[in-house]
C-alpha positions in Angstrom: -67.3 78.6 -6.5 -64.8 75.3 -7.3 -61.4 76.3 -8.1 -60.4 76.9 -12.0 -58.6 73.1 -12.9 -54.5 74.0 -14.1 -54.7 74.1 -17.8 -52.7 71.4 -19.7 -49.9 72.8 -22.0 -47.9 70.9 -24.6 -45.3 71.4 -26.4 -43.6 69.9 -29.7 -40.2 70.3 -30.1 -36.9 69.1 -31.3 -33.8 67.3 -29.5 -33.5 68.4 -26.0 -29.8 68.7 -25.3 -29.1 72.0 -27.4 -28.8 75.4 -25.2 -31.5 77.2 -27.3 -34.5 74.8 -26.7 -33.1 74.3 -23.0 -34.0 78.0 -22.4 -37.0 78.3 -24.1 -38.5 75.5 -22.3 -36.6 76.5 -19.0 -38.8 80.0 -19.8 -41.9 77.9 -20.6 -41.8 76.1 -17.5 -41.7 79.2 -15.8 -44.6 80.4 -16.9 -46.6 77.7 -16.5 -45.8 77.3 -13.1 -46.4 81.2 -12.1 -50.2 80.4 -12.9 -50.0 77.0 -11.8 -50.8 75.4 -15.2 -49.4 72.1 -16.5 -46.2 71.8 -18.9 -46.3 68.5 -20.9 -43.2 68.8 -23.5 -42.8 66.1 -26.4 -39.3 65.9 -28.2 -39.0 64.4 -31.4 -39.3 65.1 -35.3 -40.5 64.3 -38.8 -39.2 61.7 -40.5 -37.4 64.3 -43.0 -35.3 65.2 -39.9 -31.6 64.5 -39.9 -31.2 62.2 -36.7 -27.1 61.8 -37.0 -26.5 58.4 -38.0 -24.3 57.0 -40.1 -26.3 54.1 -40.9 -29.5 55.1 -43.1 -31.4 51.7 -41.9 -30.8 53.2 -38.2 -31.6 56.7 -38.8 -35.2 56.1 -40.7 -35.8 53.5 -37.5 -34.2 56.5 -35.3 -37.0 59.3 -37.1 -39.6 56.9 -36.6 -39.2 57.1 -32.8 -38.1 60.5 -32.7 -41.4 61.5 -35.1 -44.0 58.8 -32.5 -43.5 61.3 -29.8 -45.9 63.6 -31.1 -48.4 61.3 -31.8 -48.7 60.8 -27.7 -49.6 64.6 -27.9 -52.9 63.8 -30.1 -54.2 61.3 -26.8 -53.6 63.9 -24.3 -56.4 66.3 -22.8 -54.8 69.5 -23.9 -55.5 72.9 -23.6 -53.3 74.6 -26.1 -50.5 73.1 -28.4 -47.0 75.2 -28.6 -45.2 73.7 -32.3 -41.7 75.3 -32.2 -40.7 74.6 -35.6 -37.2 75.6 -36.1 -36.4 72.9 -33.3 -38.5 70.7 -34.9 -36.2 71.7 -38.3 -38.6 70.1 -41.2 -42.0 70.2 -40.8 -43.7 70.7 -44.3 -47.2 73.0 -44.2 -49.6 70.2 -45.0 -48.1 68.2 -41.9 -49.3 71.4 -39.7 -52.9 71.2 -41.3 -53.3 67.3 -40.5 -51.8 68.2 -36.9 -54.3 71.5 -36.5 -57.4 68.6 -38.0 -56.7 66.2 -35.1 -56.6 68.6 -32.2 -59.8 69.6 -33.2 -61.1 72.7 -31.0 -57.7 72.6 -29.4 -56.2 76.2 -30.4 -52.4 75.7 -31.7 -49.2 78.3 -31.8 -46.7 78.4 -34.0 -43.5 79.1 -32.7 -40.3 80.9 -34.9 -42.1 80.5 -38.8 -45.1 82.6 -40.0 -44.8 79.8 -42.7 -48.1 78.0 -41.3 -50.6 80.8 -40.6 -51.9 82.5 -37.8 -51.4 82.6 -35.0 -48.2 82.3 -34.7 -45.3 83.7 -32.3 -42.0 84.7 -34.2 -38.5 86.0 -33.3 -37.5 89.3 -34.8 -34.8 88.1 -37.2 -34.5 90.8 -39.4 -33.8 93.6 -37.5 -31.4 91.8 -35.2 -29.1 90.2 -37.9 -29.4 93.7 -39.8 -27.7 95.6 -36.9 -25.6 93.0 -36.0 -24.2 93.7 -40.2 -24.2 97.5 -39.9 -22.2 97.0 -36.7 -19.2 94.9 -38.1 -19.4 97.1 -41.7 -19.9 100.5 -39.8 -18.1 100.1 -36.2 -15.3 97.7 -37.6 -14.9 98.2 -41.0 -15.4 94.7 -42.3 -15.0 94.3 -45.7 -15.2 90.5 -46.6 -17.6 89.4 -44.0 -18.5 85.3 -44.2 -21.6 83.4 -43.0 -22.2 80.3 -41.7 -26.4 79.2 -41.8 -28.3 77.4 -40.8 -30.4 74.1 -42.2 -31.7 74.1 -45.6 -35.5 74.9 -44.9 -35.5 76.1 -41.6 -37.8 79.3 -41.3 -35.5 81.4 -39.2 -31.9 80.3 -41.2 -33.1 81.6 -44.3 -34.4 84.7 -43.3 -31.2 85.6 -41.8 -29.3 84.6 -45.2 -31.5 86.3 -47.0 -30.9 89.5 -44.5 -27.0 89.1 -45.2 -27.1 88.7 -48.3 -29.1 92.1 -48.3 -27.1 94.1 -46.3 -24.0 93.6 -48.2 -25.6 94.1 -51.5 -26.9 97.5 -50.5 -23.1 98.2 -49.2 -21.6 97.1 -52.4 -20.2 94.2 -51.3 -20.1 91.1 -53.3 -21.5 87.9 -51.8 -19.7 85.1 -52.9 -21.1 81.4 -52.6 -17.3 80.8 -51.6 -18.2 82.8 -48.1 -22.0 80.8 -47.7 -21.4 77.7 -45.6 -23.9 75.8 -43.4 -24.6 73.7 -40.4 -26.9 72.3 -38.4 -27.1 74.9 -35.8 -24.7 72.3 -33.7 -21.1 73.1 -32.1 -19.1 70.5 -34.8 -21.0 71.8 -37.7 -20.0 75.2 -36.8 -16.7 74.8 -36.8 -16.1 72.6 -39.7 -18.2 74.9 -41.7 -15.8 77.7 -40.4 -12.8 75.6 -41.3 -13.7 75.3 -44.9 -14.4 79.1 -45.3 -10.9 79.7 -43.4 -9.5 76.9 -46.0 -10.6 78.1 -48.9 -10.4 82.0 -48.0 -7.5 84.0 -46.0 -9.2 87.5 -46.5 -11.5 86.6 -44.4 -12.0 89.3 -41.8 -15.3 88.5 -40.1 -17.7 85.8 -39.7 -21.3 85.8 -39.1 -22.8 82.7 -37.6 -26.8 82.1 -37.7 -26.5 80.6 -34.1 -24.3 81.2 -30.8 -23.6 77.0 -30.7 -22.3 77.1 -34.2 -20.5 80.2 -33.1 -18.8 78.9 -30.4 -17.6 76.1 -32.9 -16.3 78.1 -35.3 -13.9 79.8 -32.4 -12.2 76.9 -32.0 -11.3 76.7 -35.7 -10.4 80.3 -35.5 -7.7 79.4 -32.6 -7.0 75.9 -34.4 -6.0 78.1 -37.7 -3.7 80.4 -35.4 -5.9 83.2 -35.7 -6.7 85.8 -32.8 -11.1 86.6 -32.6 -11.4 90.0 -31.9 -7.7 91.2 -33.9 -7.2 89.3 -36.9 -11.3 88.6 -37.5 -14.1 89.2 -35.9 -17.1 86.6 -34.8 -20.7 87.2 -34.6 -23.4 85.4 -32.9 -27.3 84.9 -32.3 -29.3 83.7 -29.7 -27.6 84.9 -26.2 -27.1 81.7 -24.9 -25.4 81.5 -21.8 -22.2 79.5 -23.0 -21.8 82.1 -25.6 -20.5 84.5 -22.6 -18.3 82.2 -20.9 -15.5 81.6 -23.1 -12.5 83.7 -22.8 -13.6 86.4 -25.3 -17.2 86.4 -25.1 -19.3 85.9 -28.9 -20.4 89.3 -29.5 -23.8 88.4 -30.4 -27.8 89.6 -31.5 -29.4 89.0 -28.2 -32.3 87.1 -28.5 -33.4 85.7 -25.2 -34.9 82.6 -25.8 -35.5 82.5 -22.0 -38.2 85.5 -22.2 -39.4 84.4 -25.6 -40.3 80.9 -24.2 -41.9 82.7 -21.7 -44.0 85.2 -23.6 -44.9 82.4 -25.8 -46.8 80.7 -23.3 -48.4 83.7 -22.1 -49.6 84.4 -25.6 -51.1 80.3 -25.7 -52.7 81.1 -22.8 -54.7 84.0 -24.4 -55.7 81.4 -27.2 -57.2 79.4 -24.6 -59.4 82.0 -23.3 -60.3 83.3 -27.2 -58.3 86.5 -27.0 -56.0 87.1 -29.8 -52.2 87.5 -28.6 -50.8 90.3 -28.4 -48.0 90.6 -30.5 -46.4 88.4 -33.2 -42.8 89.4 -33.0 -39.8 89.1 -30.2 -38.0 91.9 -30.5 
């Protein structure tokens, strides 16, 4: 009996160089490699995707790059197809169903939205960004807590608004557009988005950030504006990144490995190549 051939992954995602899709893919390779498969990882995004530039002519010519990179995906022998869509940040529904048309027989996993139907391989925002509340009302008494999102549109930034705004309704707690900033899930947009709540509001004892990066970003406005994390205001993170415990006070944050979930996502692809369902939809 011939040896079973390594089973070709892929893998659509976003810009490389942030610490979230790092470990997700560092977690991904992994896996692969434990069973020998093949990892084949395509960075880009849609042309509705914010690519930095100044210059409009040079960002739709930057897009249309970014967005050809997935295209090679459609001309490679794969297996399975990983989409992680909150890297990815806009990626509209009908876009998925032209993608899922093309591949054919090849079985696809969505990864961070239920937004494009089953299957599909999510983290567990709500309960994470719930405790992480209850902990700064309950444990520290917060009273006018701030938050800093993430991009209009993306899956997992507005369920985490939407589980702010919540939890301070159901405390009593007004929620002011004044305290609602956003960013782009980057270190600068962090910390200017920290800076305007900070500039526009002193009684600010607490912000929540929808990312560790954009945390990290907002502690150096903290300390810019003279203020001590941890005594005069408290920070709150998500992800567990690594950098996010190596400054001097570590971002107390909702630990979401996204290590283990890259590699439990491709175990769960796996079982899509072999016609089982996967076993769970949610990373706790």
């Amino acid at each position: 009996m011939g040896k079973e051939r390594s089973k070709n992954i892929g893998v659509l995602t976003g810009h490389l160089e942030t610490p979230y899709i790092r470990e997700i893919l560092r977690g991904m390779k992994d896996a692969a490699a434990a069973q020998q498969n093949n990892l084949l990882v395509f960075p880009g995004m849609y042309d509705q995707a914010y690519a930095g530039c100044d210059d409009a002519a040079q960002e739709v010519n930057e897009n249309k790059q970014y967005s050809q990179m997935f295209s090679y995906a459609l001309s490679c022998e794969l297996d399975v197809l990983l989409v992680s869509v909150d890297t990815i940040r806009f990626i509209e529904p009908e876009i998925i169903g032209r993608l899922k048309q093309r591949l054919g027989d090849v079985p696809c996993l969505m990864l961070e939205s239920s937004a494009y139907g089953e299957p599909f391989y999510v983290i567990e925002n709500e309960q994470g960004m719930r405790d992480c509340l209850e902990h700064l009302i309950s444990e520290h008494h917060c009273h006018h807590i701030a938050f800093v999102g993430g991009p209009a549109g993306n899956y997992g930034a507005n369920i985490r608004q939407q589980v702010f705004e919540q939890v301070l309704q159901e405390h009593g707690y007004a929620v002011n557009p004044s305290d609602i900033e956003h960013g782009d899930y980057s270190f600068y947009s962090g910390k200017q988005a920290a800076q305007r709540i900070l500039h526009r509001n002193v009684r600010v004892d607490a912000i929540c950030f929808a990312n560790d990066w954009m945390a990290l970003g907002g502690y150096e406005a903290i300390k810019e504006a003279g203020l001590l994390i941890g005594k005069d205001i408290a920070v709150t993170g998500f992800d567990d990144i690594r950098e996010a415990a190596c400054v001097d006070l570590a971002v107390r944050r909702v630990l979401a490995n996204a290590y283990e979930f890259g590699f439990r996502a491709l175990e769960r692809a796996l079982d899509l190549v072999v016609g089982r369902k996967p076993r769970m939809t949610a990373f706790p």
